[in-house]
N, C-alpha and C positions, 0 to 999 in steps of 0.2 A: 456562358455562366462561368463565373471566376471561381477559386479554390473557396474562396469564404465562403461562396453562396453552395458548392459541393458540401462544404464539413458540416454546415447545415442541416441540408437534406439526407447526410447519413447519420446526422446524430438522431432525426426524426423518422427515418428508418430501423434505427434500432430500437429506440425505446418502443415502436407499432408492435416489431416482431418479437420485442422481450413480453408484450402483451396476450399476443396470441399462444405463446409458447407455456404461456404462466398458464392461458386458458386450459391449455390441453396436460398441465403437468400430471393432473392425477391419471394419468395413464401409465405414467414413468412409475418404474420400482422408484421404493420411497429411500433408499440408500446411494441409488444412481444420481436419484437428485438431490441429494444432502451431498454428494459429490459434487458436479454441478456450480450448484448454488458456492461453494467451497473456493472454488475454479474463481468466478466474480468476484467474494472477497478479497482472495488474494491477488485479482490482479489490479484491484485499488488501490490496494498497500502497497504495493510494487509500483506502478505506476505515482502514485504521491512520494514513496520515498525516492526514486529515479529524479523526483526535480530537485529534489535535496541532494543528493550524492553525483548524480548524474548531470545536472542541465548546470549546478554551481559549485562543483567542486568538491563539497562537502562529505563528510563521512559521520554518519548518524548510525547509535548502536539500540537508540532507545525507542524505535518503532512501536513497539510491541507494548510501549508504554503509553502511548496516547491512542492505540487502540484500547486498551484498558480503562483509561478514562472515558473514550465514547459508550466502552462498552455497559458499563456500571452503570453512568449517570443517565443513557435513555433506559436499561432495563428500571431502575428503581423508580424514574419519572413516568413509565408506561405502568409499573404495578401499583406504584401508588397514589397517581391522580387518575389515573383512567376511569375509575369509576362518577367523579365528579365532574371531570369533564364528559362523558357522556351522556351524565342526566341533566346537564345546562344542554346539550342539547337536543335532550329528547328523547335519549335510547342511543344504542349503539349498531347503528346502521352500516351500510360497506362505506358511505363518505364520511363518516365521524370515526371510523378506526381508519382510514387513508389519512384523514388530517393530523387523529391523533400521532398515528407513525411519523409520517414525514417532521410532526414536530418537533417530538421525542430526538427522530434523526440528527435533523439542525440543530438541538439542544444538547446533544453529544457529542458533534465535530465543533461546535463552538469550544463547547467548554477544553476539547481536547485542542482548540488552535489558545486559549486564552495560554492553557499550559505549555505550549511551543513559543509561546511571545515571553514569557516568564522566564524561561529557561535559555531562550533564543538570545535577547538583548546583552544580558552579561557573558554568553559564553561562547556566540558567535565568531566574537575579533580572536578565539583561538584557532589552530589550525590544526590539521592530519591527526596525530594521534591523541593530543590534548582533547580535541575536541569528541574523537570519540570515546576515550575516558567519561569524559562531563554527561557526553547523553548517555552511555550505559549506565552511571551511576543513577543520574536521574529516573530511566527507565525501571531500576530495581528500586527506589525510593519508593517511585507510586505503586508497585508490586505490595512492599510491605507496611503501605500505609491503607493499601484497601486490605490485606492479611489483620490488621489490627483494629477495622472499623464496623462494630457490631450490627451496624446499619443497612449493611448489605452482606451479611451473612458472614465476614472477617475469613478466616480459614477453612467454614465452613462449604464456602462457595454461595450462591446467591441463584436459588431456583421458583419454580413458578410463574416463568415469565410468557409473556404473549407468544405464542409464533406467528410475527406476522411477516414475516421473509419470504417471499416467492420471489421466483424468477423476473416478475417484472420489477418489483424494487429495486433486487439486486443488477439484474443486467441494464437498465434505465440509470442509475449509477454509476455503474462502469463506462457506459455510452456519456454522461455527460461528465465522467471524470478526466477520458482521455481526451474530450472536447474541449475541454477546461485548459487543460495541462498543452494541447500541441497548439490551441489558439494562442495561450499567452506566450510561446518561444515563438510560434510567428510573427506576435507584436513586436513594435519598435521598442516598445519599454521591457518584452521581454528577452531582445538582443543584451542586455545587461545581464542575462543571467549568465550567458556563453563567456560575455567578456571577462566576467568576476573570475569563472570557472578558468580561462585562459591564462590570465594574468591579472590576479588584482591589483597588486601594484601600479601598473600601467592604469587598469579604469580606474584607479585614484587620478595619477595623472591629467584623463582628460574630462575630470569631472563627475564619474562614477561614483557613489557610497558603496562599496563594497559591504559595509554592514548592514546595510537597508536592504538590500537586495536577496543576501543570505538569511536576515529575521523573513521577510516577504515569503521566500521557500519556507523557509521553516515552518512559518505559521499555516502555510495552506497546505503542506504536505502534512500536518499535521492534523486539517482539517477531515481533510481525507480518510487520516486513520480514524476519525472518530467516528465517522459516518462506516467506515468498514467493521469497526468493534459494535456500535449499532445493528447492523445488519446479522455480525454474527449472533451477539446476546439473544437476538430474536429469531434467530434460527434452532440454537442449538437448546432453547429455554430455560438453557443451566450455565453460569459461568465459576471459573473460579480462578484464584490469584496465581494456580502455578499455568493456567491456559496462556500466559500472558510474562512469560520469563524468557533472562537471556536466549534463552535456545528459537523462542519464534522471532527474536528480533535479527536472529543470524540466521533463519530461514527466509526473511524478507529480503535481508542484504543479498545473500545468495539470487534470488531472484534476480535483483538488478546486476548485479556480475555475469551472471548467466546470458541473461540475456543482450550485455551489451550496454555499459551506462552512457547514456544520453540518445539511448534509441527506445521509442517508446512502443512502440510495436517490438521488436526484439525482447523488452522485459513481459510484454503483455503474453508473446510466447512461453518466454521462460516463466511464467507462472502458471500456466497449462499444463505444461510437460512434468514442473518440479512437485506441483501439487496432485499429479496420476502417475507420478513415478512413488512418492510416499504413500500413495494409498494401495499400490499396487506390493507396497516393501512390506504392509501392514500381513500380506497373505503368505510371502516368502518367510516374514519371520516363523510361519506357524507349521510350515512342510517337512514333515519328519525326516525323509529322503534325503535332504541334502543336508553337505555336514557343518554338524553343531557350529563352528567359527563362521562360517556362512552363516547361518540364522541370527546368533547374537549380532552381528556385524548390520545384517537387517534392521535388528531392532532396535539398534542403537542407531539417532539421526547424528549424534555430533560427530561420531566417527563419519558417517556419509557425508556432513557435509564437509569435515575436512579432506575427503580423500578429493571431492569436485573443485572444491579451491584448491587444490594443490596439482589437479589435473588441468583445473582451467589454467593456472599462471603458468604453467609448463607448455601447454597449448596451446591455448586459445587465450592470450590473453587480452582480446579484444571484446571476449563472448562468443559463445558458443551463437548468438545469431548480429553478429559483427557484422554481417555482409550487408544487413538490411541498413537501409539510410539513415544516420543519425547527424542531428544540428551540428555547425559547426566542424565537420569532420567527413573526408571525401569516403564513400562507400567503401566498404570493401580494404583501408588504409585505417592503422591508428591514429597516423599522424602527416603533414603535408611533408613530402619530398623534394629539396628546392635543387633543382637543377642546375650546374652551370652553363653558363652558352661561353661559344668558344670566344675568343680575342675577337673576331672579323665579324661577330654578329651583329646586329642593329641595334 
């Protein structure tokens, strides 16, 4: 049995055991698994923005902005066709709210990849800090154009939505996002993303579009996030424009730093740890005990997250799970060591 026909039988492993798991949730406290569940969004986001920053080089600030478009556009298309699509067919059964999800789904990482092709083609051929100008900007753009659209509630926030988020959606998801994302670096055509990443210059040279390769991430790592804003909307039943600002799109990035950009397994950790390390800061901020600068320091993320980028570039600045294998790049190395051989060697 070759590696393809493994990555297979584990992505059909997981989505079985994300089944069985979702069977038995209601046993779970219902805050463990708003946890959980939390755990799997994030490591979509993380993992689709990893092929962007990670697998091509790229430095994207506006994550949190094409979750926001998944997120809106399946919440408003589940609250307000759901009723007509269920009486075409018939009632609202467990397979006519699986279809209508999954559709909803698909119709929010679409709309949210159309906006990464949009934003993608013009501002792509920019590079390092231009380019992450341009997606922050854009990220706070769609922030204050769903702030300003009566349609789904503006600054209101936008509630009454389905819960239809269980563990099987969500980890079924995640099982076929990192299926997705480690199939296409194993393809020959997704050897192009390493190269852009490496030198695009050169893959100009021998025929590479560097630009095509970079919209290509863009758009499916933006896919991603729509499908993970999806997922949340219909979790948390309530959304609103500031869930969805600079501050979550530099908790995503951290993610991928953390755990190591261009190892997908390393970020899939680093959004475990980062996402039970904030929930667990959520309780320190509230402990009388310890003193006041300690608490406010809790409760403030931007301070946290800049004190871990400033410990990671000091430290680790491979990632904190660097050791584990990532494309292009010898384990455990950031970079290849070229050795001399002496005069007399072969």
């Amino acid at each position: 049995m070759n590696y393809r026909h493994i990555k297979k039988w584990l992505l059909l492993a997981a989505i079985i055991l994300s089944g069985f798991a979702s069977h038995f949730s209601d046993a779970i406290n219902a805050y463990y698994l708003q946890v959980v569940i939390f755990i799997g969004i994030n490591i979509i986001l993380a993992v689709g923005l990893n092929l962007i920053n990670g697998y091509t080089g790229q430095f994207s600030l506006g994550h949190a902005g094409f979750m926001a478009i998944g997120a809106y556009v399946s919440a408003y298309l589940s609250n307000e066709h759901s009723a007509g699509f269920f009486h075409a067919l018939g009632g609202a059964s467990f397979f006519s709210v699986a279809a209508l999800f999954l559709g909803v789904l698909i119709a929010g990482g679409l709309a949210a990849a159309v906006a990464g092709l949009i934003v993608g083609v013009p501002s792509l051929r920019l590079k390092g800090d231009y380019l992450a100008i341009v997606t922050l900007g854009f990220g706070e753009i769609i922030r204050v154009v769903i702030q300003n659209t009566d349609a789904v509630g503006g600054p209101r926030g936008y509630g009454g939505i389905a819960s239809y988020t269980t563990l099987f959606w969500t980890y079924s998801i995640v099982a076929i996002t990192i299926y997705v994302v480690v199939s296409l670096i194993d393809s020959t055509y997704g050897r192009g993303f390493l190269t852009v990443r490496d030198d695009a210059v050169a893959a100009e040279a021998v025929g590479i579009n560097p630009t095509r390769y970079k919209v290509t991430a863009f758009v499916l790592g933006a896919f991603f996030a729509g499908i993970a804003g999806g997922l949340y909307a219909h979790s948390t039943t309530y959304i609103n424009p500031s869930g969805f600002d600079f501050q979550r799109s530099i908790e995503i990035v951290i993610m991928v730093i953390l755990g190591g950009m261009g190892s997908t397994a390393g970020v899939t950790f680093a959004a475990i740890l980062l996402t039970l390390l904030l929930e667990y800061l959520r309780f320190v901020s509230g402990y009388q005990w310890l003193p006041e600068i300690v608490r406010r320091i809790a409760a403030n993320r931007v301070i946290i997250y800049s004190l871990v980028l400033i410990a990671l570039m000091l430290l680790r600045p491979q990632g904190l799970f660097g050791w584990l294998p990532r494309r292009g790049v010898p384990v455990g190395s950031a970079r290849v060591k070229r050795t001399k051989l002496p005069p007399h060697a072969p």
